[in-house]
N, C-alpha and C positions, 0 to 999 in steps of 0.2 A: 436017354441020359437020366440016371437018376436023381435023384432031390438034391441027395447032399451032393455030387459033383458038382450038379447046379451052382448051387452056393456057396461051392468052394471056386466054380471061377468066378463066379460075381466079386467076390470077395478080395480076389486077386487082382480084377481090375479097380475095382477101386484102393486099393493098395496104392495102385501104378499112378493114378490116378491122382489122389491126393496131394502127395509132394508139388504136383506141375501145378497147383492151384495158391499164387502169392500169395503170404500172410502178411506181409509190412507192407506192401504200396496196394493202397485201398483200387477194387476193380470200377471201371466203368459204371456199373450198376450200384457200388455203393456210393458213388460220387452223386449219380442221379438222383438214389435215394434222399439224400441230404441235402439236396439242393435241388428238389422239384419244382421251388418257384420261378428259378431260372427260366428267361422263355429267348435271350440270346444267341450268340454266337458261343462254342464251346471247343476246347483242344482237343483234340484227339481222344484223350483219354477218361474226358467228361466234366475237366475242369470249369467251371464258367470263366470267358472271357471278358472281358469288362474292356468295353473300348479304350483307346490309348485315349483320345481325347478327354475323357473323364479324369485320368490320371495325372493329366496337366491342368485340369481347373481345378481339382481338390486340394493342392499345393497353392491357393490363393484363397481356400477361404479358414475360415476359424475350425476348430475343437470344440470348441462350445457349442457353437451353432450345427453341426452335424449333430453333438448329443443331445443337444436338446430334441432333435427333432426326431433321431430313434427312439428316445424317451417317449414322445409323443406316441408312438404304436407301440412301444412294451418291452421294447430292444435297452435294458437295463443294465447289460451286462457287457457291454462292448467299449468300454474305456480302460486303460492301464496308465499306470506312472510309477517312476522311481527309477529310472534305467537312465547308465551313462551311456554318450554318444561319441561318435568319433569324431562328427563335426555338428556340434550342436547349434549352431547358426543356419543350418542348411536344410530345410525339410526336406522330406523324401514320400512319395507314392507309390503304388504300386499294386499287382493284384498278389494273394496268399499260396506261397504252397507252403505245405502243413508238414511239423515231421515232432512226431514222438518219440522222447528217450526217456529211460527208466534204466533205475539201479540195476548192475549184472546180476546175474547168475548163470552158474557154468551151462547146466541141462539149456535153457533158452538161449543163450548166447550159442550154443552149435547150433540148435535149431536155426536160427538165422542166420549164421554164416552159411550153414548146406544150404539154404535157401540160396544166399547171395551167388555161395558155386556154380549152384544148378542153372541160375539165369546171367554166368559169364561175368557180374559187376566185379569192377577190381576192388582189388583190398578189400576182400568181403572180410577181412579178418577187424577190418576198421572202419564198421557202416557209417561213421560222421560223414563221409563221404557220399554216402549214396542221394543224398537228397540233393546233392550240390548238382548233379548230373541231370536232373528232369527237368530244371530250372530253365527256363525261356527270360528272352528280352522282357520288360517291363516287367517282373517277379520282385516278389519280397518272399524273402526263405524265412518263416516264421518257425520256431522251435521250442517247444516244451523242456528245457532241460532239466525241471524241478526245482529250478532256481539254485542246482550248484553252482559254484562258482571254484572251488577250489578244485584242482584234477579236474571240473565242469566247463575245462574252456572246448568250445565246441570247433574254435579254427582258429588257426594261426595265419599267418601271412597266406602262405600254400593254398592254403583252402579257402581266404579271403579271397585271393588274385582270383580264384575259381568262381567263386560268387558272383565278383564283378565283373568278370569276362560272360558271363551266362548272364545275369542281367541288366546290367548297367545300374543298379538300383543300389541293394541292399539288402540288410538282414535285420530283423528283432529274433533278440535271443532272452530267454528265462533263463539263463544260464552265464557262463563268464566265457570272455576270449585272451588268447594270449597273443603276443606280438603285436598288440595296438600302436604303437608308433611304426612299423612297418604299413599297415592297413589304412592308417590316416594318408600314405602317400601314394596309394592306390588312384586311381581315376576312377570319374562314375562309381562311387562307392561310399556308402555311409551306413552306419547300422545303432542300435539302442541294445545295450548290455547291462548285465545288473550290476558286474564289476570286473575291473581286467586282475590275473593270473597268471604269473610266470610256468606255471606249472600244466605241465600237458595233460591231453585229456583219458581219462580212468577210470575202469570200473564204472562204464556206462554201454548202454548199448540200445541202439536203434530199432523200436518195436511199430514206427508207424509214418509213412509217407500219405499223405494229401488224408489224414483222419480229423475229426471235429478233433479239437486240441484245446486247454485252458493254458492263457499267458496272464497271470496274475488273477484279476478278476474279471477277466474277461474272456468269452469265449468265441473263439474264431474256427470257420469253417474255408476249407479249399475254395478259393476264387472271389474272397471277398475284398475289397477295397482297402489298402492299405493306407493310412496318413499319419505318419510320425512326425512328429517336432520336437522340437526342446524339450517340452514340459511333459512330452508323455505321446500314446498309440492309439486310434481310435479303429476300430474292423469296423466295415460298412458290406452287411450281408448284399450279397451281389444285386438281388432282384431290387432293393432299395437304392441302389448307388447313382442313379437317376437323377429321381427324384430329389436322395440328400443334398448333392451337391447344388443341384437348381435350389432348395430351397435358402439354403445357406447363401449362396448368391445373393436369394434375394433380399435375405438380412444384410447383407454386405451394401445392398442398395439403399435399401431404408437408412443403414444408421451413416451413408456416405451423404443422402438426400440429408437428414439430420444435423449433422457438422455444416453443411453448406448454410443452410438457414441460421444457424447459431453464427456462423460467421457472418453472416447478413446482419446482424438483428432482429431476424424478421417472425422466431420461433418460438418468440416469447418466452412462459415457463415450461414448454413440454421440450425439455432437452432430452428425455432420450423417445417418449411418446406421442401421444395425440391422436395416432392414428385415427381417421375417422372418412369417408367419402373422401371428403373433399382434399385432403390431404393426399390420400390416394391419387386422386387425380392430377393433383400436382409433382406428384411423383412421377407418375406417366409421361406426364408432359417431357419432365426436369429428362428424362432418359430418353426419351424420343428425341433431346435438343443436344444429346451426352450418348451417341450412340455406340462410340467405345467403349463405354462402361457395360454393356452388354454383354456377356459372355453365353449366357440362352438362347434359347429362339425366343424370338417375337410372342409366338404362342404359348411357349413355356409361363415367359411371363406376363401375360394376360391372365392365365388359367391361377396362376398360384397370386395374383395379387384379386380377381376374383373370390378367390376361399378366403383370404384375410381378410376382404370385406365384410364378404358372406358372418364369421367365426365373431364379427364385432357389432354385426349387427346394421350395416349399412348398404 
């Protein structure tokens, strides 16, 4: 066989070849890549899973107290605010899947819709959809929409019901949604929006399922720890989400130990401080007598009221 036939069939299978390899839902390998520190449980498809139970203690403790403590290792960039809610009284958890939208254009918008042909998704003519479908129990559908808002509503009712049926949870959007009085009567469902929008969604088009994505000024990756409240989003990178949440706990103990003494008398001028040994130790005690307050293990915290010793010098 000579050279050029050679590689005129190489050439032709990689032709064939190319199309069957997705552009918008990021492969296994790229999930790994971005999230090597992962050493858990993982979906299918490489997402990190983040135990349920993490997901219901994060909903009890503060904003603050997680940022401070990604701050603490360098994580500067994982807070958002400004976003209206459908029930703003109600926090919500959960772990991230990721989806990036970007202004159309004709040539890329076919490119993706032949994509979406080639692998069966419906309404590939209308990718808002597609990320709604990969979504599992305990999910937050997180979305880049560039912070449109106008023609930038990314669901309606339709595609809410969809959300809340796939996770029970909810959505953070950089983007606008329409049919918000419909979406508030939804069950298991609540989300953070930048503004609502009678007007349907336009001139957008879906270039990115489970990719590192920016919501404001923060950057969020597939699988990370989701905690919205009223006031704003915080991402908690999966390999930390452990840790964060124990630590914040154990702020939640300190400043409950705190209150109890002030309501004694007994804490003198350090209303919100002092810590020191001994203080410590009476903290130990106070939760060894208060063992509902416990949401850790035992060892958890030992180890981490151990470092705050350690960090003060005791």
């Amino acid at each position: 066989m000579s050279r050029l036939l050679k590689f005129a069939l190489a050439a032709s299978l990689i032709a064939t070849v190319v199309p069957l390899c997705a552009q918008v839902k990021q492969t296994r390998e790229q999930m790994m890549f971005y999230t090597a520190d992962w050493r858990g449980e993982r979906f299918p498809d490489g997402r990190p899973k983040v135990p349920d139970s993490l997901l219901t203690r994060a909903l009890d403790v503060s904003i603050e107290d997680i940022w401070e403590y990604l701050r603490g290792l360098g994580y500067n960039c994982q807070f958002d605010t400004g976003f209206q809610a459908l029930h703003p009284d109600k926090p919500f958890a959960g772990r991230a899947l990721t989806a990036q939208y970007m202004p159309s254009r004709p040539d890329m918008a076919k490119a993706i819709a032949a994509e979406g042909k080639a692998e069966s998704r419906i309404a590939f003519g209308n990718n808002n959809s597609w990320p709604i479908n990969e979504l599992q129990i305990g999910d937050v559908y997180i979305a880049d929409g560039f912070g449109k808002i106008v023609e930038g509503t990314l669901i309606g009712s339709n595609l809410g019901s969809g959300i809340a049926a796939h996770t029970h949870v909810g959505f953070i959007f950089d983007a606008g949604v329409r049919d918000a009085e419909e979406n508030r009567e939804l069950p298991n469902f609540n989300g953070l929006y930048r503004a609502y929008d009678p007007s349907a969604w336009k001139d957008m088009v879906l270039t990115g399922i489970n990719t590192p994505i920016r919501i404001g000024r923060a950057t969020v990756l597939p699988g990370d720890l989701v905690l919205a409240k009223r006031d704003g989003v915080i991402f908690i990178p999966a390999p930390l989400a452990e840790d964060a949440i124990a630590n914040a706990e154990f702020t939640n103990l300190e400043d409950a130990f705190n209150f109890y003494l002030n309501s004694q008398g007994t804490n003198g001028g350090n209303f919100e401080g002092g810590w020191n040994g001994k203080k410590y130790d009476a903290l130990a005690a106070w939760v060894k007598a208060n063992p509902g307050k416990l949401k850790m293990s035992q060892a958890q915290f030992d180890s981490i009221e151990a470092k705050r010793k350690s960090r003060r010098g005791n």
